[in-house]
MIDRENPA-358927 format. One line per field, with one value per residue (C-alpha): residue number from 1; residue in three letters; x, z, y. Coordinates in nm, 2 decimals. Layout:
<nodes>
vexvo	c(NUM; ...)
nuse	c(ALA; ...)
px	c(X; ...)
pz	c(Z; ...)
py	c(Y; ...)
</nodes>
This chain:
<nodes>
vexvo	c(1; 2; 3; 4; 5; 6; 7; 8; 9; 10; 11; 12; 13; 14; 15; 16; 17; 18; 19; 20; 21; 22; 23; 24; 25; 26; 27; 28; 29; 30; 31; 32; 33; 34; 35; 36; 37; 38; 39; 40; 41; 42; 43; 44; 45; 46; 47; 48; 49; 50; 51; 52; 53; 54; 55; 56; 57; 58; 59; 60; 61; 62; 63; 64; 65; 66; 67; 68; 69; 70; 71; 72; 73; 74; 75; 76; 77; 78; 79; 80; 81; 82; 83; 84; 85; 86; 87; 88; 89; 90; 91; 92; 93; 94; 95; 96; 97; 98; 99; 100; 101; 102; 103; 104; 105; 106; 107; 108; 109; 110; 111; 112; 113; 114; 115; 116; 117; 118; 119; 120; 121; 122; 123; 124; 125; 126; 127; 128; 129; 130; 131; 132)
nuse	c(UNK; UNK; UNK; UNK; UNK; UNK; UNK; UNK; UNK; UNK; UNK; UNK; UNK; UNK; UNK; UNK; UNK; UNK; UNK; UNK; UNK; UNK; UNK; UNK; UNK; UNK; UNK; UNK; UNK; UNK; UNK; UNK; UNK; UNK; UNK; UNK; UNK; UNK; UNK; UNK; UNK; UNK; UNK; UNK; UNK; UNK; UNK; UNK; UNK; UNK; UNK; UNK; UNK; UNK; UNK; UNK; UNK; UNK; UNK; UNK; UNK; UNK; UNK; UNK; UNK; UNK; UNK; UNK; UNK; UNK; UNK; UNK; UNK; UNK; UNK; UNK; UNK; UNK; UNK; UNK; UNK; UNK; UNK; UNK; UNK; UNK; UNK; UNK; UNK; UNK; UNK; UNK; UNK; UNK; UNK; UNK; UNK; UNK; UNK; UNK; UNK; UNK; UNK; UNK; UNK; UNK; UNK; UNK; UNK; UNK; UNK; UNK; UNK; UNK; UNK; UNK; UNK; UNK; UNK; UNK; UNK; UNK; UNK; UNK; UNK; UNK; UNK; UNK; UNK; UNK; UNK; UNK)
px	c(-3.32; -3.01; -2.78; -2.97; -2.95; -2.56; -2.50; -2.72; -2.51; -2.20; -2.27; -2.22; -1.92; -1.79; -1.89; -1.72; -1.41; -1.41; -1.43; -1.17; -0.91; -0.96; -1.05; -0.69; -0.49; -0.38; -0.28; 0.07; 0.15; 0.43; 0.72; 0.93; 1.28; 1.35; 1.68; 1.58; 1.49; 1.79; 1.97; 2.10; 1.86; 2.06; 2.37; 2.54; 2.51; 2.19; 2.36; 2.14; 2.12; 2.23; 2.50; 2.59; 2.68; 2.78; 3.07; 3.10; 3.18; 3.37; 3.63; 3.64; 3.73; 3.97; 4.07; 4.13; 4.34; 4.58; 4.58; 4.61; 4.86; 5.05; 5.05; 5.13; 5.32; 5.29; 4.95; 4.84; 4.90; 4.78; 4.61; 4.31; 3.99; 4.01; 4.39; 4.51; 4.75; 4.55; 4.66; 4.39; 4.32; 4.28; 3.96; 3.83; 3.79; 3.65; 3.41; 3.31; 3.29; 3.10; 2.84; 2.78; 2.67; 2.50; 2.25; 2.26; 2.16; 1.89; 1.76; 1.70; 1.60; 1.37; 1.35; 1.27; 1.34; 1.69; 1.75; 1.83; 2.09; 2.26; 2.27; 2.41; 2.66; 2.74; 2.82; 3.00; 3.22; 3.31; 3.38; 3.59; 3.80; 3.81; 3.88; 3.99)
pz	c(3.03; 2.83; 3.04; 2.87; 2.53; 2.55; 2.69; 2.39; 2.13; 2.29; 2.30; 1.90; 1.93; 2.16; 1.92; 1.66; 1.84; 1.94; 1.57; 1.49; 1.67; 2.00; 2.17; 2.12; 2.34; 2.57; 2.40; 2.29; 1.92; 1.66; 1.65; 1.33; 1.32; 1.54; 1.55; 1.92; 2.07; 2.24; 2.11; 2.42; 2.70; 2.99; 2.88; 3.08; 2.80; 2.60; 2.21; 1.94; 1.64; 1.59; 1.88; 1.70; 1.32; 1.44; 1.63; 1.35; 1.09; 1.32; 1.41; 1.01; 0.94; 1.16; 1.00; 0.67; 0.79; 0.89; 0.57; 0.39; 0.63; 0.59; 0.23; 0.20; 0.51; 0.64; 0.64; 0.39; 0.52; 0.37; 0.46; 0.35; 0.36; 0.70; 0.74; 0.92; 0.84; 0.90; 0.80; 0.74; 1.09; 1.18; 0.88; 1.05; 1.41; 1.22; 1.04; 1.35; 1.56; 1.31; 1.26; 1.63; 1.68; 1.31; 1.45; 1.86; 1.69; 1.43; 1.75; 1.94; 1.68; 1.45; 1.62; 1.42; 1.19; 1.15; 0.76; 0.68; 0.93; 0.79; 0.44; 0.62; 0.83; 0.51; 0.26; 0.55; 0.59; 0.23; 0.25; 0.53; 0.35; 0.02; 0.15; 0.50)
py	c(-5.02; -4.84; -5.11; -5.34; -5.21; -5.15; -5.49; -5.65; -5.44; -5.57; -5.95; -5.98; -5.77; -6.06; -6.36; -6.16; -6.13; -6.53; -6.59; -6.37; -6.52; -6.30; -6.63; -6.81; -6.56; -6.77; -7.06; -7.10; -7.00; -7.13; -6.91; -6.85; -6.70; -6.39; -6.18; -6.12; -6.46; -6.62; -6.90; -7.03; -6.98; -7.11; -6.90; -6.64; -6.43; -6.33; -6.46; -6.38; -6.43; -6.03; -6.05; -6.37; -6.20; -5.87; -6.06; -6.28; -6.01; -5.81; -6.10; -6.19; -5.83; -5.86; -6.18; -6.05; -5.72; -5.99; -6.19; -5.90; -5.76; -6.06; -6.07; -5.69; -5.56; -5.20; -5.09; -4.93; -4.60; -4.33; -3.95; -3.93; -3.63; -3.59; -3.50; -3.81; -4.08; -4.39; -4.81; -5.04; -5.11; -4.73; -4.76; -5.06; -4.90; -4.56; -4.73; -4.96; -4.64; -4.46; -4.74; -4.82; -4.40; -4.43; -4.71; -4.54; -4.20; -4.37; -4.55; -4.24; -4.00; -4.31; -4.63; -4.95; -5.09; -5.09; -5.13; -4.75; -4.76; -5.03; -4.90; -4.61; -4.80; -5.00; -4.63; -4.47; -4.81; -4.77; -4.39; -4.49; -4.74; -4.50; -4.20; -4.18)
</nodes>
């Protein structure tokens, strides 16, 4: 008889979950924009949007050191806090190194999301190029 009475107190738990959208689990759903879905599918390489602008902004970094290398030869060196003599492109691989264990570190110690990290990565890429 209890069987009975817990099955009966379940069934409108079921209709409720049917009208909650519980029922619509299997059926395909519209998908917005996601920084983690592929944007070639068939590639050899998994490109995302995030793979896609890291690259992006690395190789117009890189870009610009030349321009401005171009325009003003030599460098740029200077020594800065930490006691090295370091050109532009030394401040570019710092501050890339720094913000790839910045965002590895927040990963293991946080998790998601990543926006603190990149406020971080973003200050310690201009403490790189101002003071290193």
């Amino acid at each position: 008889m209890r069987f009975l009475a817990v099955l009966a107190a379940l069934i409108p738990g079921a209709a409720m979950a049917q009208t909650q959208g519980w029922g619509n689990l299997g059926k395909p759903v519209e998908k917005g924009f996601s920084w983690t879905d592929p944007l070639w599918p068939d590639f050899w390489m998994a490109w995302t949007p995030a793979t896609l602008a890291v690259f992006v902004g690395i190789f117009a970094a890189m870009g610009l050191l030349t321009v401005l290398e171009i325009r003003h030869p030599g460098g740029d060196e200077r020594q800065g806090v930490l006691g090295l003599v370091t050109t532009r492109g030394d401040r570019l691989f710092i501050s890339l190194l720094g913000t790839s264990y910045i965002f590895m570190a927040w990963l293991w110690l946080v998790g998601m999301p990543l926006w603190w990290p990149l406020a971080l990565a973003i200050l310690w890429g201009v403490f790189v190029f101002w003071k290193v």
